[in-house]
DRENDO-1510 file (C-alpha; in Angstrom, 1 decimal, always signed):
<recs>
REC; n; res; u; v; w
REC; 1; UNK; +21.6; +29.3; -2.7 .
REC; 2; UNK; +19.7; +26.2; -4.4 .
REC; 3; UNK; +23.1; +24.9; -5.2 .
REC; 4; UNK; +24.5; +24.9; -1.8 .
REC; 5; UNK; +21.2; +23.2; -0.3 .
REC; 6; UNK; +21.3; +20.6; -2.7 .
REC; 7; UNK; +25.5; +20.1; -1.9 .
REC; 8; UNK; +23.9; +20.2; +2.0 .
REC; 9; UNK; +21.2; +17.7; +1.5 .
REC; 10; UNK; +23.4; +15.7; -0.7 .
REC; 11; UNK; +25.8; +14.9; +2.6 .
REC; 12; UNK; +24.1; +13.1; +5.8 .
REC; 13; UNK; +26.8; +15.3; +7.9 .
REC; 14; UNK; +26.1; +18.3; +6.6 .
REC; 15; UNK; +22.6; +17.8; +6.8 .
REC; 16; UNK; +23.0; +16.9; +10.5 .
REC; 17; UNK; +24.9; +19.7; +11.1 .
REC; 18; UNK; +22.2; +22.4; +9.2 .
REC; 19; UNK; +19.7; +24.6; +10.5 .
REC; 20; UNK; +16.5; +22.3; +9.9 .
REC; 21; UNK; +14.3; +25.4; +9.9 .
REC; 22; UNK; +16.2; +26.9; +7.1 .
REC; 23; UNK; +16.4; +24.0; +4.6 .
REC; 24; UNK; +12.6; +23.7; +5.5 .
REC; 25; UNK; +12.5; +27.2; +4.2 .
REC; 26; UNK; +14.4; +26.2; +0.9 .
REC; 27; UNK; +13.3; +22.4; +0.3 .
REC; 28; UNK; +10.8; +23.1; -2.0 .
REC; 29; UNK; +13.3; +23.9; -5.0 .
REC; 30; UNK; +15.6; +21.6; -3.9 .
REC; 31; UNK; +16.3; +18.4; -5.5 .
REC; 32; UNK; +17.7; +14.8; -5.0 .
REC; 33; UNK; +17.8; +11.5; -2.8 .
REC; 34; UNK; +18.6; +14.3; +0.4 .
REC; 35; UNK; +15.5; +16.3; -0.3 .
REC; 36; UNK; +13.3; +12.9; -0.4 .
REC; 37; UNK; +14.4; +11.8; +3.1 .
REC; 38; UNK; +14.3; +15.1; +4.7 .
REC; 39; UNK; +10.8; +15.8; +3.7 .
REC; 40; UNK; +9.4; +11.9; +4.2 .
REC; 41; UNK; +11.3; +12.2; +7.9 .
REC; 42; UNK; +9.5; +15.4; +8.7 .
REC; 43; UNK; +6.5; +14.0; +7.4 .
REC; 44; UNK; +6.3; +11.1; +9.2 .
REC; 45; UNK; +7.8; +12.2; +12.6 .
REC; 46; UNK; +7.0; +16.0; +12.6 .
REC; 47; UNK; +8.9; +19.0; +13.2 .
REC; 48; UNK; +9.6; +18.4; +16.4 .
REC; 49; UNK; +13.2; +19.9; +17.8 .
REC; 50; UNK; +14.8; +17.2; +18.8 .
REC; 51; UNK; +18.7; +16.5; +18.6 .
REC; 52; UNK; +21.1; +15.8; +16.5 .
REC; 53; UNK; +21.3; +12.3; +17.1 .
REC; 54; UNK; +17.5; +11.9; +17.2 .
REC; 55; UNK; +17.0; +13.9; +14.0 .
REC; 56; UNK; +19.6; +11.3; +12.1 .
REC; 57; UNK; +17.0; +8.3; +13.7 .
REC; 58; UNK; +14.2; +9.9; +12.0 .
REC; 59; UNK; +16.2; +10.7; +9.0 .
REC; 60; UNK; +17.9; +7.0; +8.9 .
REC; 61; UNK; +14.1; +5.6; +9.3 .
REC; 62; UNK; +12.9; +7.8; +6.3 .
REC; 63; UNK; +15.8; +6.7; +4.0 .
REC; 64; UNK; +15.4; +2.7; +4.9 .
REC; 65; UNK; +11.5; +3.0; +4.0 .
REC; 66; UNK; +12.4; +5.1; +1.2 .
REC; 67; UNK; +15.1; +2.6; -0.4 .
REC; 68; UNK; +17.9; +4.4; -0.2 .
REC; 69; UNK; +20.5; +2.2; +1.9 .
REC; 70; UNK; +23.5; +4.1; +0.8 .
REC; 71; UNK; +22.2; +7.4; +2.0 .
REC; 72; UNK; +21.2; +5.6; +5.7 .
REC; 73; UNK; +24.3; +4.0; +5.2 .
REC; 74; UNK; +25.4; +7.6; +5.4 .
REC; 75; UNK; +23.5; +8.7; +8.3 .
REC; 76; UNK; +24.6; +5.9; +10.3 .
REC; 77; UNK; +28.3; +7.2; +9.6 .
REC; 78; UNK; +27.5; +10.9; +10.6 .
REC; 79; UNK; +26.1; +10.1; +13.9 .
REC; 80; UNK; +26.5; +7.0; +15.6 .
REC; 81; UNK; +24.6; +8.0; +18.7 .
REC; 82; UNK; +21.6; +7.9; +17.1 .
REC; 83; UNK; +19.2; +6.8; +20.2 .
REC; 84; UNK; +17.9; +3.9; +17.9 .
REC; 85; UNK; +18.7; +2.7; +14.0 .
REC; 86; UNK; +16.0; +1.7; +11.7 .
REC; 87; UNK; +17.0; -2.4; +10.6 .
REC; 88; UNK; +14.7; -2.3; +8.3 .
REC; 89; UNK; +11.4; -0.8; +7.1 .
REC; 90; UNK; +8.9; -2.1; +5.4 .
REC; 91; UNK; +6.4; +0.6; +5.1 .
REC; 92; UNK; +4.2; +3.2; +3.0 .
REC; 93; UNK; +5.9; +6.6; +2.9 .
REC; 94; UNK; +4.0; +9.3; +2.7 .
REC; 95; UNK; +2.2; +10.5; -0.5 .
REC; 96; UNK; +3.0; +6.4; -1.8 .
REC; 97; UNK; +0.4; +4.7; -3.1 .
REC; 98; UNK; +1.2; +0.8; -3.2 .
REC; 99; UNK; -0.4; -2.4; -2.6 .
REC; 100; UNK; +1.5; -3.1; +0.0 .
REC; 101; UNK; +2.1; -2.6; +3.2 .
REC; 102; UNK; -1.3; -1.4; +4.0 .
REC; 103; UNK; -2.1; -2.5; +7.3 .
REC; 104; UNK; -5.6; -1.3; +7.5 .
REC; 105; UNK; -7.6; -1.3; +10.7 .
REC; 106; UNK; -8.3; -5.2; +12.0 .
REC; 107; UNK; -8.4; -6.8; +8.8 .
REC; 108; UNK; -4.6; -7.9; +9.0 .
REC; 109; UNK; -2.6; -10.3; +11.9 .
REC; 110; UNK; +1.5; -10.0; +12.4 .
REC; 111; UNK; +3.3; -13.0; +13.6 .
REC; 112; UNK; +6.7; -14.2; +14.2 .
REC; 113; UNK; +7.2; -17.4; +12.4 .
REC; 114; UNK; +10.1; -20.4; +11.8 .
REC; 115; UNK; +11.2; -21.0; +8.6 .
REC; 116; UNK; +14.0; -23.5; +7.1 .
REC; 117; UNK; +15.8; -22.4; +10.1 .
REC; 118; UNK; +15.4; -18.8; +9.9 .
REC; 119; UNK; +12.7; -16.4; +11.1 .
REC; 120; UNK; +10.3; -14.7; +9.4 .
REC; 121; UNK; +7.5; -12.0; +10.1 .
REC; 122; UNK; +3.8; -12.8; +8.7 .
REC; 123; UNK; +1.4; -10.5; +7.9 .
REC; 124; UNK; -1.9; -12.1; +7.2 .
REC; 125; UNK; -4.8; -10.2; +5.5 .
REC; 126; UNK; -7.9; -10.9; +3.1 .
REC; 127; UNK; -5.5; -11.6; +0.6 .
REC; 128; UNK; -3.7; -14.2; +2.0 .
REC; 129; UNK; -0.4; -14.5; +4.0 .
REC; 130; UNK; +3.1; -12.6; +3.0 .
REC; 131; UNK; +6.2; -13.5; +4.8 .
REC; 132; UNK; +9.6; -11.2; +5.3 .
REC; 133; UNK; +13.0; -12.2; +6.7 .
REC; 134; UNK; +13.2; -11.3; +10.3 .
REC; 135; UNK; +16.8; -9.9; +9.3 .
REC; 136; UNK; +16.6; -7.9; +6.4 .
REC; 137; UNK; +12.9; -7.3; +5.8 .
REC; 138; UNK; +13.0; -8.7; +2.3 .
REC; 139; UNK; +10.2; -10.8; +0.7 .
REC; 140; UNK; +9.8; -14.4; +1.1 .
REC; 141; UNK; +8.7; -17.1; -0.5 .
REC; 142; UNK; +7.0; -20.0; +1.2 .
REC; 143; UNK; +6.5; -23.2; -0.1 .
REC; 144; UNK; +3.5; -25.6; +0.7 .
REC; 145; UNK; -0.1; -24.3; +2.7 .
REC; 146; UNK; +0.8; -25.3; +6.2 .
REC; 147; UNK; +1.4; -23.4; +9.3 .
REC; 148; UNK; +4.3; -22.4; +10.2 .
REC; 149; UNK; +5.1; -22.7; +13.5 .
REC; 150; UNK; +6.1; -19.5; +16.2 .
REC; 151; UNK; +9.0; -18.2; +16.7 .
REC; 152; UNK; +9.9; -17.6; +20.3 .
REC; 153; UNK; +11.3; -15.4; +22.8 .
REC; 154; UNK; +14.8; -15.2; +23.9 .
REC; 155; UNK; +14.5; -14.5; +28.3 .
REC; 156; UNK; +16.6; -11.5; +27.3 .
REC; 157; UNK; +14.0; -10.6; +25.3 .
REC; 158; UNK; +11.4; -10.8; +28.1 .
REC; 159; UNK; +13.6; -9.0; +30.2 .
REC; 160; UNK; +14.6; -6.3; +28.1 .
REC; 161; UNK; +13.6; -2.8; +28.6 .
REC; 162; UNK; +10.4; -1.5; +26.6 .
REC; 163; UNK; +11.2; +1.2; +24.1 .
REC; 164; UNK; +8.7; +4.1; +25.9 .
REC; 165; UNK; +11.2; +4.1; +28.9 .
REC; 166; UNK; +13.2; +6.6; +27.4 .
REC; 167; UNK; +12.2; +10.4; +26.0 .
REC; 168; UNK; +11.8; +9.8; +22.2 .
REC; 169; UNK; +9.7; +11.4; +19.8 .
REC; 170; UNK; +8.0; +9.0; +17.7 .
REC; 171; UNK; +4.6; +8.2; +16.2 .
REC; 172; UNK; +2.4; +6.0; +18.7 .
REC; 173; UNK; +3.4; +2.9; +17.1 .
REC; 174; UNK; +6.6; +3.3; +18.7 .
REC; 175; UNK; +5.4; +3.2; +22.3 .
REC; 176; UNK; +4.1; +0.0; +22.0 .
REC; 177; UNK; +7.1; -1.3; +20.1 .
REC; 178; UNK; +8.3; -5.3; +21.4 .
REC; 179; UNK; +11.3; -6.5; +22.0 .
REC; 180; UNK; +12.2; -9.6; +19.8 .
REC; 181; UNK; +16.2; -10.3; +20.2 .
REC; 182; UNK; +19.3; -8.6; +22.5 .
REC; 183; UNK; +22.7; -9.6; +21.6 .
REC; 184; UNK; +25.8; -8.2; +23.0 .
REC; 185; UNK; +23.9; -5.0; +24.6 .
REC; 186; UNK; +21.7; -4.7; +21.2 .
REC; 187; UNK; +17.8; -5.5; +21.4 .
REC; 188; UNK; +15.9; -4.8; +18.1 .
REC; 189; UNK; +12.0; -3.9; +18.7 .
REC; 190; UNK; +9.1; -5.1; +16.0 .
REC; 191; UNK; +7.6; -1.8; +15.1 .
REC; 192; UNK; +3.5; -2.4; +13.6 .
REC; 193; UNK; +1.8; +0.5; +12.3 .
REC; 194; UNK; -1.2; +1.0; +10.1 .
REC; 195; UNK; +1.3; +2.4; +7.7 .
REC; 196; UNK; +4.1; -0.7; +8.0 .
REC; 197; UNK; +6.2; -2.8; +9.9 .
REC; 198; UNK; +9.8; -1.5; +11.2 .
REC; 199; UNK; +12.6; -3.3; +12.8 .
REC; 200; UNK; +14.4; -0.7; +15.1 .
REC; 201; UNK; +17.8; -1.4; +17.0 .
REC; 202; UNK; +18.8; +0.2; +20.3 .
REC; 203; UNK; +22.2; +0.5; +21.7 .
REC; 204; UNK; +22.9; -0.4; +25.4 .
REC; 205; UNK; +25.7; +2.3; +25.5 .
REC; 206; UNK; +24.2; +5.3; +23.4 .
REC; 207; UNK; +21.1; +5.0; +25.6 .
REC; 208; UNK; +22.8; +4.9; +29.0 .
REC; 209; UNK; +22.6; +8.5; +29.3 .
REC; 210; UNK; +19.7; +8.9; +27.2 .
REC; 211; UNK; +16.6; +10.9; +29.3 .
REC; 212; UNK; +14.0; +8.9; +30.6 .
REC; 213; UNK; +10.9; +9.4; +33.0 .
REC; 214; UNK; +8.5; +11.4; +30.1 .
REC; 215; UNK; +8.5; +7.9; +27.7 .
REC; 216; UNK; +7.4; +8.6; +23.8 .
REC; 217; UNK; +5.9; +11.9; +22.9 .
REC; 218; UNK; +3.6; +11.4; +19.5 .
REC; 219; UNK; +2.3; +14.9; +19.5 .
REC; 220; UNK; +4.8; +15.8; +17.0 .
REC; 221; UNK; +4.0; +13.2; +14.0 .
REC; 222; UNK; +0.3; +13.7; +14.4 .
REC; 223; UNK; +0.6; +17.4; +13.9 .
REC; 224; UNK; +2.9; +17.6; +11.1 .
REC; 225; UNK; +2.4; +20.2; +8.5 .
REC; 226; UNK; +5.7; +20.9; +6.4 .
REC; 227; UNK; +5.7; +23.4; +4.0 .
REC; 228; UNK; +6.8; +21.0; +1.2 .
REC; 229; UNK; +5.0; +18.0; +0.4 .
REC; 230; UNK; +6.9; +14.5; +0.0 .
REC; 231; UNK; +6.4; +13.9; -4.2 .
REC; 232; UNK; +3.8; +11.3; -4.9 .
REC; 233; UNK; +4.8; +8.2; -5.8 .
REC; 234; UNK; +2.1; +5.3; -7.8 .
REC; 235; UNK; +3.1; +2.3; -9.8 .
REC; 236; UNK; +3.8; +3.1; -13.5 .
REC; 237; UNK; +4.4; +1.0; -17.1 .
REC; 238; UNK; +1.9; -1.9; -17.7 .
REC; 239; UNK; +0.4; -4.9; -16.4 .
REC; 240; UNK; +2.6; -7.4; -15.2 .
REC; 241; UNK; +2.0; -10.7; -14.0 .
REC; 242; UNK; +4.3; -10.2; -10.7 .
REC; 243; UNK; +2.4; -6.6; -10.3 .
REC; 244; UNK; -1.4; -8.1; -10.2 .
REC; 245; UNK; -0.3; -11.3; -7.6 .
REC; 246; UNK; +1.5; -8.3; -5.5 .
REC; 247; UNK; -1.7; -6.6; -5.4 .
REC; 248; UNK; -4.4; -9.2; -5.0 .
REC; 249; UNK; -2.8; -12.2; -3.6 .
REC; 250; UNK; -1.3; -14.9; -6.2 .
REC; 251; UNK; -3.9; -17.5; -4.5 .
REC; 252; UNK; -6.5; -14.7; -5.8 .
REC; 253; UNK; -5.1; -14.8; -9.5 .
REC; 254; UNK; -6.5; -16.7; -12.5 .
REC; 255; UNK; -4.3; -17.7; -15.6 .
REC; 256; UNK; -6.0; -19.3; -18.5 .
REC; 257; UNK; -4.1; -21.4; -20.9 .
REC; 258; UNK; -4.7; -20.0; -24.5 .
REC; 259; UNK; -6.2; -23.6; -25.5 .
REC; 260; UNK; -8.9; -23.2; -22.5 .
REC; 261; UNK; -10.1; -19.7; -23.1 .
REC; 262; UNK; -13.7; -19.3; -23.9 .
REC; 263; UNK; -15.0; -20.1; -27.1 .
REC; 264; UNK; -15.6; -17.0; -29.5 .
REC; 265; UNK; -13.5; -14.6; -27.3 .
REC; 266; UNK; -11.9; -12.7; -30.6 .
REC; 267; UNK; -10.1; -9.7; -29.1 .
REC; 268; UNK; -6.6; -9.9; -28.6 .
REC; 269; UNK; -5.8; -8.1; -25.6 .
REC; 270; UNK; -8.4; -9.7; -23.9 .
REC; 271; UNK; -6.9; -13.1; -24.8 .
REC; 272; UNK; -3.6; -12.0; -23.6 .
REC; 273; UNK; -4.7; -10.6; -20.1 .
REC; 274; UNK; -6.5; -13.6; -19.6 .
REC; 275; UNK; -3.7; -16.0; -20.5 .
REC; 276; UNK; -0.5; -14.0; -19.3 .
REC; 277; UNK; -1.3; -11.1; -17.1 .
REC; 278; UNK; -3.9; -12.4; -14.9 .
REC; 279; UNK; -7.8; -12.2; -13.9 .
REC; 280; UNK; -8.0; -11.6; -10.3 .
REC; 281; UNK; -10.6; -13.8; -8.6 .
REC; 282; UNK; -11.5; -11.6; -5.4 .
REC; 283; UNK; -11.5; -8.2; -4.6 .
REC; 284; UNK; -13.6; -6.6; -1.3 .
REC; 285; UNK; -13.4; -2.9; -0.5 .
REC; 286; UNK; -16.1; -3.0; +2.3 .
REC; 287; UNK; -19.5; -4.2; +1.2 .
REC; 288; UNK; -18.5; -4.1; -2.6 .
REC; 289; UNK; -17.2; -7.7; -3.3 .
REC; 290; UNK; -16.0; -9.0; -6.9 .
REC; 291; UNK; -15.8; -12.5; -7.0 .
REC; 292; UNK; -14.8; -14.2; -11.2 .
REC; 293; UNK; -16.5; -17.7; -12.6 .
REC; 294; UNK; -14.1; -20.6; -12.5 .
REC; 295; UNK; -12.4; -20.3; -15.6 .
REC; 296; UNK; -14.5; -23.5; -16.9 .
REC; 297; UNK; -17.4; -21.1; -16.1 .
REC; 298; UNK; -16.4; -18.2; -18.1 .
REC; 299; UNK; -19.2; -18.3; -21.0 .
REC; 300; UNK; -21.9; -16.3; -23.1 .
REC; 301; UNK; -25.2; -15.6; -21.5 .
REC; 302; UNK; -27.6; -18.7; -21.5 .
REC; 303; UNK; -31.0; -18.1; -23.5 .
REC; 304; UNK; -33.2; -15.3; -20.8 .
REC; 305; UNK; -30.2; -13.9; -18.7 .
REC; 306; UNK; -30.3; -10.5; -20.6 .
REC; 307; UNK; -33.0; -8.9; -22.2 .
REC; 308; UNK; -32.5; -7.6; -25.4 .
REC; 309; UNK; -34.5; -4.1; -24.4 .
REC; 310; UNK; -31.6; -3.6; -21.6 .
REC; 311; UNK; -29.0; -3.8; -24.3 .
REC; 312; UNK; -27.5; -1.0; -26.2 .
REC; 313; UNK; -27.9; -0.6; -29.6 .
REC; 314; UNK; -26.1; -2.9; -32.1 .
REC; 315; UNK; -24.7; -5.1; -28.6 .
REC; 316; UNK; -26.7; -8.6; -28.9 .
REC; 317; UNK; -26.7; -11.0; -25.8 .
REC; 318; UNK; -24.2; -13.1; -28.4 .
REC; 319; UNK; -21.3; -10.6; -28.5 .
REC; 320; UNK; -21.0; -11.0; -24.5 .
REC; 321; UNK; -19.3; -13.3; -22.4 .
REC; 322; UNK; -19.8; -13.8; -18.6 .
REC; 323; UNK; -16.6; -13.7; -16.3 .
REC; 324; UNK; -18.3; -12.5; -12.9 .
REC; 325; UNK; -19.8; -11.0; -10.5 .
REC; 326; UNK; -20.7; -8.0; -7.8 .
REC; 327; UNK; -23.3; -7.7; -5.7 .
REC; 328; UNK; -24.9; -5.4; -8.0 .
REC; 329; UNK; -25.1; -7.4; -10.6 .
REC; 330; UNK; -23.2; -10.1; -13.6 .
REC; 331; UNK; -19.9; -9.0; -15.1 .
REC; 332; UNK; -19.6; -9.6; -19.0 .
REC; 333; UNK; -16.7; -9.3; -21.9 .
REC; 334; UNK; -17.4; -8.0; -25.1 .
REC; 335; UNK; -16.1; -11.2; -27.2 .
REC; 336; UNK; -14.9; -8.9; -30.0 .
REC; 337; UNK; -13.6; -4.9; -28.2 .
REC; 338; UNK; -13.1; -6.4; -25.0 .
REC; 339; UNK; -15.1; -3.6; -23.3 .
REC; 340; UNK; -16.2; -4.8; -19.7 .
REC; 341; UNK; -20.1; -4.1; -18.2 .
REC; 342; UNK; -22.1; -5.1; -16.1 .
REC; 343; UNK; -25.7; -6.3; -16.0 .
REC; 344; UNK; -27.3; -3.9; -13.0 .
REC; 345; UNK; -30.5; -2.4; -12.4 .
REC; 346; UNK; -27.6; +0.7; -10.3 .
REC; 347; UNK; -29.0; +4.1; -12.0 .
REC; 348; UNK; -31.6; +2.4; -14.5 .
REC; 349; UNK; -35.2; +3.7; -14.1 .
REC; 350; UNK; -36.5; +0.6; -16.5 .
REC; 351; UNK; -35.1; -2.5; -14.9 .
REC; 352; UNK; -31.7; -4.1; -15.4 .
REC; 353; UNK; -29.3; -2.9; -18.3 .
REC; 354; UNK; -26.6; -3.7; -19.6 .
REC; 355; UNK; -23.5; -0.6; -18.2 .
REC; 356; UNK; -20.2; -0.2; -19.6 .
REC; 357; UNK; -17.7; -0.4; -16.5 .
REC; 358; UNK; -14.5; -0.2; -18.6 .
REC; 359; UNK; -12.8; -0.2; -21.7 .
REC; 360; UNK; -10.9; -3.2; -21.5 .
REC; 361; UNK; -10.0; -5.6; -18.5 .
REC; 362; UNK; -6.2; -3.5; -18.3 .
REC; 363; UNK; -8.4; -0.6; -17.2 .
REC; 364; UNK; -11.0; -2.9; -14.9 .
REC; 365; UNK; -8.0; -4.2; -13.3 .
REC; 366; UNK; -6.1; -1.3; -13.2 .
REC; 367; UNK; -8.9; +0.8; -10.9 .
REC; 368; UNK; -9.5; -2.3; -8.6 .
REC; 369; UNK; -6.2; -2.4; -8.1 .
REC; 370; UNK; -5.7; +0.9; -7.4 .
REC; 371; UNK; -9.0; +1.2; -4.5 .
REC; 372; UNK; -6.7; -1.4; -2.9 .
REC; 373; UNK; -3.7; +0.7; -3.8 .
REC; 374; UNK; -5.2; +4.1; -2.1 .
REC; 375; UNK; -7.3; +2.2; +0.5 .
REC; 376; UNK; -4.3; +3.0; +3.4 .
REC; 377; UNK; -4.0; +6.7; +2.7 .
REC; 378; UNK; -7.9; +6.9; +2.9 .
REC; 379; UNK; -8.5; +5.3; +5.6 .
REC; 380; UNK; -5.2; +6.0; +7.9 .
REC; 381; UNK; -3.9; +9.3; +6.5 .
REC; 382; UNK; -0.5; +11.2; +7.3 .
REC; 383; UNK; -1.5; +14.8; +8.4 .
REC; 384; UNK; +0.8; +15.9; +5.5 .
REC; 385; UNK; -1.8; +14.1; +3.5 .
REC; 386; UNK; -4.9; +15.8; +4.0 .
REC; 387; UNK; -7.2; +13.3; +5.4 .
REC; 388; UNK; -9.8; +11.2; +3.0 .
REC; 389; UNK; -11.6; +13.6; +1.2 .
REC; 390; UNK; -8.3; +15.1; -0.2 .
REC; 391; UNK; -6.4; +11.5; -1.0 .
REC; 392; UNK; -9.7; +10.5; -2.5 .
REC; 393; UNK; -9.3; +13.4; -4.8 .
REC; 394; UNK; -5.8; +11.9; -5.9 .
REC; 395; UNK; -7.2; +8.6; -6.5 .
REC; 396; UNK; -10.3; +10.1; -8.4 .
REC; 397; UNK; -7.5; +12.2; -10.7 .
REC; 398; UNK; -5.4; +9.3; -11.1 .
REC; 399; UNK; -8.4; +7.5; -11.9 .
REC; 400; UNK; -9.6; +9.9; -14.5 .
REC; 401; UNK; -5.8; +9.7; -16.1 .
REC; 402; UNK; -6.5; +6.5; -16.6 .
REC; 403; UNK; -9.8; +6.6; -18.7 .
REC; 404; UNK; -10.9; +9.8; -18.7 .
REC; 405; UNK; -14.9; +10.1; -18.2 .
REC; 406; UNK; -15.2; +6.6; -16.8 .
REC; 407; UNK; -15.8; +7.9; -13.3 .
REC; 408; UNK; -18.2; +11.2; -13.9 .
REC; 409; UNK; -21.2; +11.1; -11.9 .
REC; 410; UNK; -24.3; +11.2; -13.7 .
REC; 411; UNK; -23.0; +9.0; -16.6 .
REC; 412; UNK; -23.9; +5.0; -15.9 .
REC; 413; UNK; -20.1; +4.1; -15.4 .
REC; 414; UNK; -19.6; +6.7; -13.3 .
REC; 415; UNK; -22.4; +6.6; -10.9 .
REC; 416; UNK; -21.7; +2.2; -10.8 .
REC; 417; UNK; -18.4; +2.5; -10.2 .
REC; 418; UNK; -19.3; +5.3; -7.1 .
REC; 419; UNK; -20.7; +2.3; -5.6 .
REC; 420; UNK; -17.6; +0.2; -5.9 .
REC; 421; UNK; -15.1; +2.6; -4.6 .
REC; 422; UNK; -17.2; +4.4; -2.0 .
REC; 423; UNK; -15.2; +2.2; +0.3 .
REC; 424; UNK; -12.0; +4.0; +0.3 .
REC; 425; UNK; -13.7; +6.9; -0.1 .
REC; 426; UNK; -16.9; +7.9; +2.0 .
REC; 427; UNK; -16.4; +5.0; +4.5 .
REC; 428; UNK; -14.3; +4.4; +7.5 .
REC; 429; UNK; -12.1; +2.0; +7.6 .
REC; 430; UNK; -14.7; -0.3; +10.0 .
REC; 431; UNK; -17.0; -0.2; +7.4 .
REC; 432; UNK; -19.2; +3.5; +8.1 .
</recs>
């Protein structure tokens, strides 16, 4: 029986042509590229019964934000009167937890811009502007700091139809969907949700008979509850260079030159994160702002900045090098275990001390990272997801993966770092 499922999900028409309630049934010991889509289309759009052709949109959206273009290519094959066809996705699937998209709340802007003669959606957040092609959704790289200027509307764009004139089923996002191009009865809508960015194409003659008069019905992907959850998906293998500009913005990224690095920094991996991975420069997550020296600032402690009964045992104010800052309090390197802390008076009952934040600055970076990399699911949750409390859990696991006993409360670390990342995890994404 598992067999034949997997030979069914492994074929678009089959698929198509299946009882959706009884691969639901048997998903869970299914396996393959099949089994991902189904689940992260039900996920995202519900369990809606819908037809044929509408089921392939959803599944042919789930694919194309998934990565797998042969499998939409697939789709597209089975049932060409899909009511609309996903161009391109660029957008957090459920149970993914990535740096980017993560179009939280107000603190991001989309645009249509010009480039080189080509067009180019900008989305615009604390950490600087990112650019795709208008065509395929790819990344793009921008050279120089100015503006770029808008990219306008076609009057067959004005003039086209909006999307919620005919009876879909689609999360809200969809309802308020623009139309940004129409050539030779195709217009292509700009999708924005708090979970991505979509270019969907509609087809003059598929929809000519399509229902209208209801417009978009979102009930269905804000209820849904499928038996089998999407598999989690987080970024694994080390540190790279490309990974921490992803993540913070490349204009929020520090490399120091092995020649510049601060006097007396001895340990090696230190040296090498600083020089080749990267020191990220800014991180926010609500009130809790990190903000590094200037590299020409990075330097031991001058004479009275720490007191030697807030020190640990066999730690002197010598072995310590200052990189930055929070709110609570200095940020400091151990010159010779590369250990990070921080100088806080957070959970001390006898002034300021010195707290150990994090083994090294793999791990430092690692968790802000990941606050940024969990911050959409916490804030702007699929139902499949469980709302904050339980993707906070999966960051807090993932966390303790990472370096186990960093992040127990009642332990200095743990109770600091509560501060940090209560963000993502106690707050809304407006701040309370």
């Amino acid at each position: 029986m598992i067999e034949e499922l997997d030979d069914v999900l492994a074929d678009p028409a089959r698929l198509l042509a299946a009882d959706r309630a009884a691969v639901r049934a048997g998903i869970a010991a299914a396996d393959g590229v099949g089994r991902e889509v189904f689940l992260q289309a039900e996920a995202i759009f519900g369990d809606a019964a819908v037809t044929p052709a509408e089921f392939a949109a959803w599944l042919h959206f789930a694919a194309k934000a998934t990565g797998h273009e042969e499998y939409a290519e697939g789709i597209a094959k089975a049932e060409p009167g899909m009511p609309w066809r996903t161009v391109w996705a660029w957008w957090r699937p459920v149970n993914w937890f990535v740096a980017h998209p993560s179009l939280n709340g107000d603190y991001h802007q989309v645009h249509r811009r010009l480039y080189e003669g080509r067009e180019l959606v900008e989305v615009v957040d604390w950490r600087g502007p990112l650019w795709l092609d208008a065509e395929t959704g790819r990344r793009v790289a921008v050279r120089g700091e100015g503006a770029l200027p808008d990219a306008g509307l076609s009057r067959e764009a004005l003039a086209a139809p909006d999307l919620h004139d005919w009876d879909l089923t689609a999360p809200e996002s969809w309802e308020s969907a623009a139309a940004v191009a129409v050539e030779g009865g195709r217009t292509r809508y700009l999708v924005q949700d708090t979970h991505g960015i979509a270019v969907i194409e509609t087809d003059s003659d598929v929809l000519r008979d399509w229902p209208r008069g209801e417009g978009i019905d979102s009930a269905s992907s804000e209820e849904a509850l499928p038996d089998a959850e999407p598999e989690l998906r987080r970024p694994a293998g080390p540190l790279t260079p490309a990974r921490v500009d992803d993540a913070f913005g490349e204009r929020y990224v520090v490399r120091i030159p092995g020649g510049d690095l601060p006097a007396g920094l001895e340990h090696p991996g230190t040296r090498r994160h600083l020089s080749d991975i990267g020191l990220p420069t800014v991180w926010v997550c609500h009130g809790a702002e990190y903000e590094a020296r200037p590299a020409g600032a990075i330097r031991p402690p001058a004479d009275g900045d720490l007191s030697e009964d807030g020190l640990p045992g066999g730690v002197s104010a010598s072995d310590l090098i200052g990189f930055g800052a929070f709110e609570h309090g200095e940020l400091y390197l151990h010159r010779h275990d590369g250990s990070v802390h921080i100088w806080t008076r957070v959970g001390s009952t006898r002034g300021k001390a010195l707290v150990p934040l994090a083994p090294d600055l793999d791990v430092f970076t690692r968790v802000l990272e990941a606050v940024y990399r969990y911050s959409n699911a916490c804030w702007h949750p699929y139902p499949v997801e469980g709302g904050q409390d339980a993707v906070a859990e999966l960051f807090l696991e993932e966390m303790d993966d990472l370096a186990p006993g960093l992040f127990d409360r009642g332990t200095p670390s743990g109770e600091m770092w509560s501060w940090l990342y209560a963000g993502i995890t106690e707050l809304g994404v407006d701040g309370f």
